[in-house]
Structure formats: structure tokens, C-alpha cells
N, C-alpha and C positions, 0 to 999 in steps of 0.2 A: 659191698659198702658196710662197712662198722657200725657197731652201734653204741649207743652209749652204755655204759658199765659204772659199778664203782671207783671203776680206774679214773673217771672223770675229775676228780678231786687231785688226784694224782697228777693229772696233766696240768689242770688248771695250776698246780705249786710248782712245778719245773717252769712252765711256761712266765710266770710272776715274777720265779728269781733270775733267771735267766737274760729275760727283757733288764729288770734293772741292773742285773752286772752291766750292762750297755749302757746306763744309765738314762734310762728311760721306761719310767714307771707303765707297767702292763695295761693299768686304765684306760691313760695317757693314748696311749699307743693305739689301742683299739677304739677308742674314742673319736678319735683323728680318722682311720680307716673306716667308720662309720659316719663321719662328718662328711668325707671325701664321696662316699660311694652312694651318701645321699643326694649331695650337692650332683651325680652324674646322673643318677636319676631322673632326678629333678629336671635336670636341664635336657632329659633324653624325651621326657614327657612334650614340655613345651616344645621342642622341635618338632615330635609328632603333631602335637595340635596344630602348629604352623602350617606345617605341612599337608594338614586335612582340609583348611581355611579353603585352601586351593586347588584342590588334587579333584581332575575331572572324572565325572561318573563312569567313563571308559577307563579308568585307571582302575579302579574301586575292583569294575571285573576282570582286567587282566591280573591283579596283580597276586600273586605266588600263595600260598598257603602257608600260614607258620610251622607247620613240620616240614616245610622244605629249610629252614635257616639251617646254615651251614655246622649249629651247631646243638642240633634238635638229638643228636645221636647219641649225646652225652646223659645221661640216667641218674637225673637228681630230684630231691623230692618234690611232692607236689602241691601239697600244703602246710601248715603249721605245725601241726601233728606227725604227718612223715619227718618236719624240720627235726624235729625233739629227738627225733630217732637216731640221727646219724651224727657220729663222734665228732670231737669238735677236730682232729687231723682231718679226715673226711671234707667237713663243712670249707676248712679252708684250702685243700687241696682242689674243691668245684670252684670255688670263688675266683681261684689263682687262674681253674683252668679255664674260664669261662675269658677271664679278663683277656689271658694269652691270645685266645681264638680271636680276639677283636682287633690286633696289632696290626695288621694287614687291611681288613674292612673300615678302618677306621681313616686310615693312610687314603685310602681310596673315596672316601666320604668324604675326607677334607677335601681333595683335589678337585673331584667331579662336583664338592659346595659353591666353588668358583666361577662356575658357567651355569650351574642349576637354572632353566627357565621359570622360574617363580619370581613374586613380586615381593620377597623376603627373604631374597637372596643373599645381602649382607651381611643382617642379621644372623641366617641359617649359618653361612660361612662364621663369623665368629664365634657359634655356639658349639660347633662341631671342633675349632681348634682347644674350643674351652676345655670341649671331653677329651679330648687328647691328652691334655695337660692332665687333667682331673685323671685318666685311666693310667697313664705313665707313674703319676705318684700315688697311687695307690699300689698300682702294681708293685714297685719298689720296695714300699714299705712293706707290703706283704709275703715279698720276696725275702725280707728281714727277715721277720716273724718264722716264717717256714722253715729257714735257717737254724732256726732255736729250738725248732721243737722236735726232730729226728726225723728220718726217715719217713715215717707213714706219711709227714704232713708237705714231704717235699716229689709226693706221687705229681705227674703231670700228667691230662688226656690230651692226645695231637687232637686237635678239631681244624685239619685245614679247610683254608678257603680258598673256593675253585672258581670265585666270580671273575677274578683278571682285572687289570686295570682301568677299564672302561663300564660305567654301567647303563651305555646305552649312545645308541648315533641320533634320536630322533626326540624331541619334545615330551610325547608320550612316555617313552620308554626309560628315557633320563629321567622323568618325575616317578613309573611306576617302582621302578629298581632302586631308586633311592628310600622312596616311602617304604619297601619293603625291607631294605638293611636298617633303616634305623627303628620301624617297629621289632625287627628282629632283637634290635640292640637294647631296646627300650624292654622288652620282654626282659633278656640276659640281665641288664643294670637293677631290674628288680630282683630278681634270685638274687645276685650280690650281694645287695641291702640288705636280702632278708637274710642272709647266710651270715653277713659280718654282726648285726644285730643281734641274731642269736648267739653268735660268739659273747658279745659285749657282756650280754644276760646271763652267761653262764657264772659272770664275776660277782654279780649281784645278788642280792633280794628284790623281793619286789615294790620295796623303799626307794631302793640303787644304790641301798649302800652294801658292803662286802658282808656276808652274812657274820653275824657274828653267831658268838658261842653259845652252844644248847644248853650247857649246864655250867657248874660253879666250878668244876673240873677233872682234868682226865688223865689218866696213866698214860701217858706219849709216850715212856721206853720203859723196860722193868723196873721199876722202883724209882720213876722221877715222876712226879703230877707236877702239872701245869694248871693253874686255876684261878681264882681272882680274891679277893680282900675279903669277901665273907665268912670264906672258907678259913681263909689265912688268921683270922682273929676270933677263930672258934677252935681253942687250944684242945677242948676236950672230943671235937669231934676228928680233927686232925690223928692225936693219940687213937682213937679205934680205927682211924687209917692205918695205925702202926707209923705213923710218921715219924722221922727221928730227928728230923734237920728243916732247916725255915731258914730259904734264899728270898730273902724281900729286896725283888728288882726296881723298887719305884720306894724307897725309904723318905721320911719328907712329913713334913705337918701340914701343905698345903692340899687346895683341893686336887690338883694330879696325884699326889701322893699316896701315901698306907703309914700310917701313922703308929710302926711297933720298931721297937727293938730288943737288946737283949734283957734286960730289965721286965717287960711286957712278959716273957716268957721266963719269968723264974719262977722256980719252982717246978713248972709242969715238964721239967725232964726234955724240953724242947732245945736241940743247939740253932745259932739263929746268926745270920750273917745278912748284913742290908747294904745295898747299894744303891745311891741317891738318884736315879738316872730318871731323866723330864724324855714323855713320848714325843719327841720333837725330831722335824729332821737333820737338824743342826747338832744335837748333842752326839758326842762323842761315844757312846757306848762302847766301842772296842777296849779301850783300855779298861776293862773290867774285866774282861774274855778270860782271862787266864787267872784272876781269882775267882770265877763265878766256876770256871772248870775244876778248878783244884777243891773248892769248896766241896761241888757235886761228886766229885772223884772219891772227895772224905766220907764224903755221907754214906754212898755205896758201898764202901769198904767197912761200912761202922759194923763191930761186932761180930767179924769173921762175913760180912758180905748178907748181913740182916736189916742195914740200915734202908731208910726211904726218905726221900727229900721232895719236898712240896715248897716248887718254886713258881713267884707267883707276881704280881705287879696289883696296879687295881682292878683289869679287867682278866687278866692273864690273856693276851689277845697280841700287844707288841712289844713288850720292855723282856717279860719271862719267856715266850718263847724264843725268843731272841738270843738270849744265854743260853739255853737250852741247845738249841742249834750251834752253838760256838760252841759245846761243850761236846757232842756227839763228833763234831769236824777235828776239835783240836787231843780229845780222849783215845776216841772210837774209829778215828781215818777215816771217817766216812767226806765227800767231798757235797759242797753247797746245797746240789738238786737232790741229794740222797739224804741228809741231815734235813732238809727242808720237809721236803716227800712226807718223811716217817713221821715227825710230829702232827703235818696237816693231816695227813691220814686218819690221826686220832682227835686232832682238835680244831674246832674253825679259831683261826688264827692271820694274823693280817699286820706283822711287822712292818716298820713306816719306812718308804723308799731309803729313809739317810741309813737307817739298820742292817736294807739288805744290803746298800750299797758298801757297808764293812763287813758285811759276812762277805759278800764275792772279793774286797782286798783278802781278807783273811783266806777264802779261798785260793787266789794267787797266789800269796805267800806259802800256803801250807804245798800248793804244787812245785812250786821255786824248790822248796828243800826238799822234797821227795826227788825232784830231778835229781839235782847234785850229791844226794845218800848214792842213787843208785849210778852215777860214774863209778 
């Protein structure tokens, strides 16, 4: 089993943009999978209690040990601390495989809810078609998810089950067979929870909001910084950067804004190009993409390939990486997850869904004509 690394940053930006070229924001998404796998939980719990309401003290002794379930064989962690441990492919590949293992025991749970001798038997039957529902669309979604993220994440363990269609010809035996697959289940539906949650966590702070940035800003690729307003309107400390060029991606006298142009920088040897763009998910940002690239192109080339450009918005967080990322895809070929990758590697950065959602068209496009060069 993997562990976690510094590569974890890595995955979490593949997995981000990826999800939204689907157009469906990574939060989103696993917010949902954490809602769902609560909500089965939840409801795996109450069926056990139900179930204990009634279940006779000769049941209590016959009935099975939890390392007999069918899927005790499968080697995931044990607590909190092991959780931290294992990579988030890992995490979702147990989750996946755990859900798999129930397709069948579940099938049979419903069926066998139907005649169940208990005095909350309607109920139980309802609850049991609920988790159905609840385990099918999680599964699905997470069947998504693994889709996106390569190989490691789309590992699967067989955990068959070899209980059969019937869980029992007698009174006794249909209550103790039953109490024991859904404790079983009810065991599995927690690892879940606990596994999708810690995914969720990985996105966050412990705010829940996306972490933002350590510092005022960072060299992303040789001679481009990304960083935010304070920096950007401290001319003399920019110059002992050796900065030669100023992309102001949030240009504007309001409070989103950064309130310089080229004027602001005369004199101090600064060249300086702004682009008026609001952190919204509506606005259009693309149609910038290819003067924020040529700009960056300029800067790097400035002085026989001495120049540096310090591109930047008010937080440098969604406007300036943003460009940055168009600038590397449409420059440098690199494609969405590799352009994405390379900056978060260097900087926590958190582009707004409407952003990525033009970096993956822009993506498209930039594959469309790589196709047809190479007819």
C-alpha cells in the first residue's frame, strides 16, 4: 500500500483539473461522495440498532465473528493515523473495493428484508433498498473519479461472497445471518466514510477552505513568479528580484482589483501590461490567453533571455496562475495536468471552476491541432 509523499500535491492538481474539464468542480464532487457514504452509514447504523431491538440472546451466541465477513481479508488501515498514511489512489481504490464486495450481499439483504421475522420488517426492507440506491450511486460516481486519476487509482481487490442466495431456512438463523451481514456492512460503510472524508481533507485547511498561499510569491517556472499585490506595488523590491516585466492579471481601481499601470511604474525600468479580469466564474478569461502568453514570451526573451516577469493578480491564487498555465500549454506544449502540475508544485493556487473550465477548452483545442499537424 502507498504512502503519502510530496507527490500528494501533485495528484490533488491532476485530479482538480481533470474533474472540472467534466465540468464538475473536485469539491463538488467529493462533497457529494462524502454526503452519500454518510447518509449509508447513517442508515447502516439504524438498521443495526433495529435490528438489536429484537435479536434473541441465542442469536447474540450463535452469530459469526467479524473476521469471518466476507471481506475482513482486504488489509486497510486501522485508525486515523494509519488513514494519514496511505496515498489518496490507495484510499480510493479500498473505498471502491470495499463498495464492490457489497453488490451481491446487498442483493441478498434486500431480498431475504422481505420475509425477515422481525417486527420492523418494513421498515428494515426500505432501508436496505435505500442503501442500495445510496451504494450504487456512490459507486458510480467514484467509478468517475478513478477514471481521472490513472491507473494506481483504478487497482480493484475481488472480495467474493460465498454466502448464496439464502441466509437461512429458520427464524433463528434468518435473524442471526442477517444481523451479521449488515454489522458486517455497517463495519465496511465506516472505513468508507472514513476513507472519502479523508480524501475530502486533503483539499482543505483546517478552515475547509483550499489552502491558500505561504508566502507573497514563487518562481513556478524559470523566470516567471506568480504572487500577489504587495509584492507587485513594491517596485524596488521587485527590481532586486531582477524583475523586468509586470503582468497585472486583476488591473481595476475596485476592491477585486490591483490598482497600477504603466504610468505607476515610470521610471523604475519596469515594462508593465494589465489585464482587467474579475475572479468570477463567468468572466471570460481566455480571450487574454494569447496576449498574457506573448507578453510572457516577451519578457523571457528580454535581453538575450535575461528578462523575468512577475505575474500576479491580488492574491496570485486564481487570475495570475491562470495565465501562467495558458502560457506554459500554449508556449511550452505542455498539456492542462502538466501546465497545472508544475505551477501547484510551486505554489498553493486555486483557479475558479469558470478558469479551469477554459484551460481544458484551450486544452481541446491545443489537441485538435496537434492532431491534424500530425496527418
Amino acid at each position: 500500500m502507498a504512502h503519502r509523499t510530496k507527490g500528494s500535491k501533485l495528484f490533488i492538481t491532476v485530479l482538480y483539473v481533470v474533474t472540472s474539464c467534466s465540468a464538475v468542480p473536485i469539491s463538488d464532487l467529493l462533497d457529494r461522495a462524502s454526503q452519500r457514504s454518510d447518509r449509508m452509514h447513517s442508515l447502516s447504523r439504524t438498521l443495526t440498532h433495529e435490528l438489536d431491538s429484537h435479536f434473541p440472546p441465542i442469536g447474540r451466541m450463535m452469530s459469526p465473528r467479524p473476521s469471518m465477513c466476507h471481506t475482513s481479508s482486504l488489509q486497510t488501515p486501522s485508525d486515523k493515523m494509519q488513514t494519514l498514511q496511505v496515498s489518496e489512489s490507495d484510499l480510493l481504490s479500498l473505498a471502491r473495493s470495499l463498495l464492490q464486495a457489497w453488490l451481491d450481499p446487498l442483493v441478498v439483504l434486500s431480498a431475504s428484508a422481505r420475509t425477515l421475522p422481525h417486527p420492523a420488517q418494513n421498515a428494515i426492507s426500505n432501508k436496505i433498498q435505500e442503501l442500495q440506491e445510496h451504494s450504487k450511486n456512490l459507486g458510480d460516481g467514484l467509478d468517475i473519479l478513478s477514471g481521472k486519476m490513472g491507473p494506481e487509482a483504478q487497482n480493484l481487490s475481488f472480495l467474493p461472497f460465498r454466502g448464496g442466495n439464502e441466509i437461512g431456512q429458520d427464524r433463528i438463523s434468518k435473524l442471526v445471518n442477517f444481523h451479521f451481514l449488515m454489522s458486517c456492512f455497517r463495519r465496511d460503510s465506516h472505513k468508507i466514510d472514513s476513507f472519502l472524508k479523508q480524501l475530502n481533507d486533503l483539499l482543505t485547511d483546517d478552515s475547509g477552505f483550499y489552502s491558500w498561499p505561504t508566502k507573497h510569491f514563487h518562481e513556478v517556472y524559470p523566470r516567471i513568479y506568480v504572487g500577489n499585490a504587495f509584492v507587485a506595488t513594491n517596485a524596488l523590491r521587485l527590481r532586486r528580484l531582477g524583475v523586468t516585466h509586470i503582468l497585472n492579471a486583476a488591473e481595476g481601481n475596485s476592491f477585486m482589483h490591483v490598482n497600477t499601470s504603466a504610468e505607476f511604474y515610470a521610471g523604475t525600468g519596469l515594462l508593465y501590461r494589465g489585464i482587467p479580469a474579475s475572479d468570477t466564474d463567468h468572466y471570460d478569461l481566455s480571450v487574454y490567453f494569447e496576449e498574457a502568453a506573448d507578453f510572457i514570451g516577451k519578457a523571457l526573451a528580454y535581453k538575450h533571455g535575461k528578462g523575468k516577469v512577475y505575474v500576479h493578480c491580488r492574491e496570485g491564487y486564481s487570475r495570475s496562475p491562470t495565465l501562467v498555465i495558458a502560457y506554459l500549454m500554449l508556449r511550452q506544449n505542455m498539456d492542462v495536468h502538466t501546465a497545472l502540475a508544475m505551477v501547484r508544485q510551486k505554489r498553493e493556487i486555486g483557479p475558479n471552476d469558470g478558469f479551469l473550465r477554459q484551460l481544458c477548452r484551450l486544452n481541446q483545442r491545443l489537441a485538435a491541432e496537434r492532431k491534424s499537424w500530425n496527418k
